[in-house]
N, C-alpha and C positions, 0 to 999 in steps of 0.2 A: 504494500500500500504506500502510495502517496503522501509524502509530510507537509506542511503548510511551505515550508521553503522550497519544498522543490517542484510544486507545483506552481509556484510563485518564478522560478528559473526557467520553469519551462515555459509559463505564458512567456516569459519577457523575450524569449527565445524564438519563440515562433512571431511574434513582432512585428522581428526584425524583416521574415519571412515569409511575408504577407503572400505574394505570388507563387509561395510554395505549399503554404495553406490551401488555396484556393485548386491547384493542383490536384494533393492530395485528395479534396473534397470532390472534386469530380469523378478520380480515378476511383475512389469507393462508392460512388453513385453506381457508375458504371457496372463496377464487378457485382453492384447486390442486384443489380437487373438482368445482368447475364443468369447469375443462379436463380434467380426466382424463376424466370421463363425458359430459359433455356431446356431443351428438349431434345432426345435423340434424335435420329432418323428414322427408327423403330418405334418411336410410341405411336399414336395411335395418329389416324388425322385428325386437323380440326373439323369443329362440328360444322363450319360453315361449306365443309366438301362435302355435306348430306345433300347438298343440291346437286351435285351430280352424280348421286347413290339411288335415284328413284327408279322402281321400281319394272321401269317400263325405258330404262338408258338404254337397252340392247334392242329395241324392236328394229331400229331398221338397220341391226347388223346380225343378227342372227333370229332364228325359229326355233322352236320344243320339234321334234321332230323322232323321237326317241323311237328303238325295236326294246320289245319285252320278251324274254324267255327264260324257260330252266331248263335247267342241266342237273339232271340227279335230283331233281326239288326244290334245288337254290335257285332262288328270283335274282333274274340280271335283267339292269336297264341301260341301252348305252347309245349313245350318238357319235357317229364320227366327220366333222366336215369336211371339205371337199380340202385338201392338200394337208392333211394333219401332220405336224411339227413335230407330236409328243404326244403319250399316252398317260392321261392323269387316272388311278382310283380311288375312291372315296368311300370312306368308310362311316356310315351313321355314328350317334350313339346313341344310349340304353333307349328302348319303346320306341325307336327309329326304325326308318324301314326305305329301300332302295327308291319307294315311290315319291319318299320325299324331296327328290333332288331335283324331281319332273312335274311340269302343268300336269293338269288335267288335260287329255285331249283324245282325239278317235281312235287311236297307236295306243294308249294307254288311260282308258278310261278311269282305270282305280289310283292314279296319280296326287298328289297331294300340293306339289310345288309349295313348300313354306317357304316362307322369306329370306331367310338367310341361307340354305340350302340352296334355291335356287339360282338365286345374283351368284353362288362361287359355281355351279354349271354352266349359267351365259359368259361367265367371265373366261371359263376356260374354253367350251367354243366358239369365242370371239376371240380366243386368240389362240385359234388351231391346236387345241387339246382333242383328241379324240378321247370320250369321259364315258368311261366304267363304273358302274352302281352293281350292288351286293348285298342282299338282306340278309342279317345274319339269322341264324335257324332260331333263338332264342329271344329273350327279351333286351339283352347283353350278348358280345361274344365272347365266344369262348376260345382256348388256345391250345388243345390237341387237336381232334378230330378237325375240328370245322378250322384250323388255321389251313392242316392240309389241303383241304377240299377248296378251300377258297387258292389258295396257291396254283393248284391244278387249274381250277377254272382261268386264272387270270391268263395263265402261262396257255391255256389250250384258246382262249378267246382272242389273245393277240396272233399267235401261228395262225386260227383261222380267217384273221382282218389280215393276214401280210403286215404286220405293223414290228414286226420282231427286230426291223434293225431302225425305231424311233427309242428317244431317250422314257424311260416310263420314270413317273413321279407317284407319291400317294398322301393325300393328303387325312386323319381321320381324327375326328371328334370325340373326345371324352372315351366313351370305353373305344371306341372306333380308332383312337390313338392309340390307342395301349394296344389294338389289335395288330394297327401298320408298324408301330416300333418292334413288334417281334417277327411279322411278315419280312421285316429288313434284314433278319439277321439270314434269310432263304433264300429272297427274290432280289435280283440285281434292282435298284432302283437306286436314279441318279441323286437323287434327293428325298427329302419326307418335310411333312409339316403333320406336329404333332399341338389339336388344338386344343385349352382348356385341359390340358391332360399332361403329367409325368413324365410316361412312359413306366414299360419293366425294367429298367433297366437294375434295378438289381435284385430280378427273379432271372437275368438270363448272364449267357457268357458273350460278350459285346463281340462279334469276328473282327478279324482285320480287314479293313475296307466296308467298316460301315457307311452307308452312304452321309451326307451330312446334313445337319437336323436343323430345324428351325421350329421355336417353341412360340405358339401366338396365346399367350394366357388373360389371364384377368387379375392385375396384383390385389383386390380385392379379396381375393381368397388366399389369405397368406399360407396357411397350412402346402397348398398346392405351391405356390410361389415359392417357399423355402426348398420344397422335393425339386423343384426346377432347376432351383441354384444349385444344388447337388450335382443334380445330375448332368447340368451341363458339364461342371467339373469331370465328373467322371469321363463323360463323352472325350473331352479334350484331353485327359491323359492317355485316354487309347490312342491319342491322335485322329481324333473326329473332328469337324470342323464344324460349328455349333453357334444359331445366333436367336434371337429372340425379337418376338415384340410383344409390346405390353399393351391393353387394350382397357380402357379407364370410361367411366359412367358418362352418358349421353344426357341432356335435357329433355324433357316432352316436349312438342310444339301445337296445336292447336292441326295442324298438318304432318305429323311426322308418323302416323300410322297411315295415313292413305298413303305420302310419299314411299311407304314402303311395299305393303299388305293391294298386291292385285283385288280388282273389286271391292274395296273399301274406299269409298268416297269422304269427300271433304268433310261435305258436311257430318254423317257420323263420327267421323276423326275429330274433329272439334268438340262436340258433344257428346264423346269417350273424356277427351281433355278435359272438358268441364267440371264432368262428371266425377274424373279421380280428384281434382282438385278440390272440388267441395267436402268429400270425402274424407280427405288427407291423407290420400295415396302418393300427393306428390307434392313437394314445397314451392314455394312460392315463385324461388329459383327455376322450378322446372323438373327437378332430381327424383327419382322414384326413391322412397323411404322403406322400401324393404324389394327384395324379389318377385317379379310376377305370381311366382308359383306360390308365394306366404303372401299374397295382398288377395283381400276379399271380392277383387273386383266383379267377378260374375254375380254372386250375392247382391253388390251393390247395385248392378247392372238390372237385375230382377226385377229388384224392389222400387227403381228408378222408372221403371214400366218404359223403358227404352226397348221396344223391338224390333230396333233398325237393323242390328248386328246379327245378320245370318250365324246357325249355328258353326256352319264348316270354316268362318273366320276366327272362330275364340280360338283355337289351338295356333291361329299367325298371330294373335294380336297377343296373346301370352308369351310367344317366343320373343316378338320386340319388347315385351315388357322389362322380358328379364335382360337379353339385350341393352338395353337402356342402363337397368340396374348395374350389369358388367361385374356377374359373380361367377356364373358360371353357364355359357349358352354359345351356341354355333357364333360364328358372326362371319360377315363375307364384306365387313368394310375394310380391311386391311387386304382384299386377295389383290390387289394391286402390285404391293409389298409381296405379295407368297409367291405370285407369278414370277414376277422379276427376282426372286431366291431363284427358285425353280429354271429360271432362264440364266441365269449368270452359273451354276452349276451342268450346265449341259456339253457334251464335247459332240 
């Protein structure tokens, strides 16, 4: 601590140094503005790029245009367009199912297309991914049998497209991660994106020349965020080559469920808005105050005698919800980011 003298030495000292005061005083402006805002290149975008995240960006660059079959039982859905680059697959998670990645449409009537599923399939054929869908046999997968079975199908579906000498990627969600990170240690793939998820890595024995990994999570769930830090460490002592991005809580807008959710209109979207606000499902800010799946909304919904919202919308309008929330949910605003991993990894 400071005594009266020499803090009395010191003013008289800098005084002298008026121009060097005034210096210092800017250069510490500076650095506390750097740190406050400063942001990787990995975090998440800003919210004002949601205007070019709607919902309906890709119509006049690509169609749903999907073939459906099984093989042995297993449901596959997949599109390939016209000069494909690269082979992506995608892997749901838990109570997901391959139709989610797909409209509804004549090719696939039982289709679901949810929101964020969908925007990462137009993203990947709009930019020449020929895209492989897979329903795992269970509610969750699992990783004996059906890791095989699925390996086989991937490996017998590309020999049958001729696609055997494109780069293949795979991209998979929550257990659908944990399923493509052990798919890796089997299937040549150039790259992986492992979302909202771990990985096994240490239920397995990591090979040499695991492909290299990219974690898109939610630091909101720190439990998860801790196992990521881990594990990326562990990846990179094998000598994996390992990066991350972080994905952080969105605003509601009075438009940012139509902007998203095909067939949900303005005006419902506003009058959802309304409606969780009054509620206190969201603050003042905009910020959802708990998860979709822990907010009463439907109940409120109910009781609000609001029967604009079709039933086959509440499972899109809960995924943005939690979305928004940023604990734990698909999300397809960073596939920009994934793409371009995925493409800077290809030879």
């Amino acid at each position: 601590m400071l005594n009266r003298g020499t803090r009395l030495t010191a003013w008289l000292a800098l005084q002298k140094c008026p121009v060097m005061v005034q210096i210092m005083l800017v250069v510490s402006i500076i650095v506390a503005l750097v740190l406050l805002f400063h942001k990787s290149d990995e975090n998440p975008i800003p919210v004002n790029v949601l205007e070019n995240q709607k919902w309906n960006r890709f119509e006049s660059l690509v169609q749903f245009n999907p073939e459906r079959e099984f093989r042995n039982g297993t449901d596959l859905i997949w599109q390939i367009p016209d000069s494909p680059k690269a082979v992506i697959f995608l892997a749901h998670g838990c109570t997901g199912r391959a139709a989610n990645f797909w409209d509804r449409s004549s090719k696939c009537p039982k289709c679901v297309g949810l929101p964020e599923e969908r925007f990462i399939t137009l993203h990947a054929l709009a930019r020449k991914y020929a895209v492989l869908t897979v329903s795992s046999a269970g509610e969750c997968w699992t990783f004996d049998k059906e890791k095989l079975i699925v390996e086989d199908i991937i490996r017998w579906w590309v020999k049958r497209q001729k696609l055997e000498k494109l780069p293949l990627v795979a991209l998979g969600a929550s257990s659908g991660g944990y399923f493509v990170s052990a798919l890796a240690n089997d299937l040549k793939f150039s790259s992986i994106t492992l979302m909202i998820i771990e990985g096994l890595f240490d239920q397995m024995d990591i090979i040499e020349g695991y492909p290299p990994t990219l974690f898109v999570h939610m630091p909101k769930d720190v439990s998860r965020r801790q196992k990521i830090t881990e594990f990326m460490q562990v990846l990179k002592n094998k000598g994996v080559e390992v990066s991350e991005i972080e994905c952080m809580e969105l605003p509601l807008s009075p438009t940012f469920l139509s902007d998203r959710i095909p067939g949900l209109n303005q005006t419902v979207s506003a009058r959802l808005f309304n409606l969780f606000k009054e509620k206190g499902f969201i603050g003042e800010d905009g910020y959802m105050k708990r998860d979709g799946r822990a907010t009463s909304w439907r109940k409120a919904l109910q009781e609000s005698k609001i029967t604009l919202l079709k039933k086959d919308l509440e499972h899109p309008v809960e995924e943005e919800l939690n979305l928004a929330f940023a604990y734990h949910e698909m999300t397809s605003l960073q596939s920009e980011q994934i793409f371009n991993w995925f493409e800077s990894h290809m030879t």
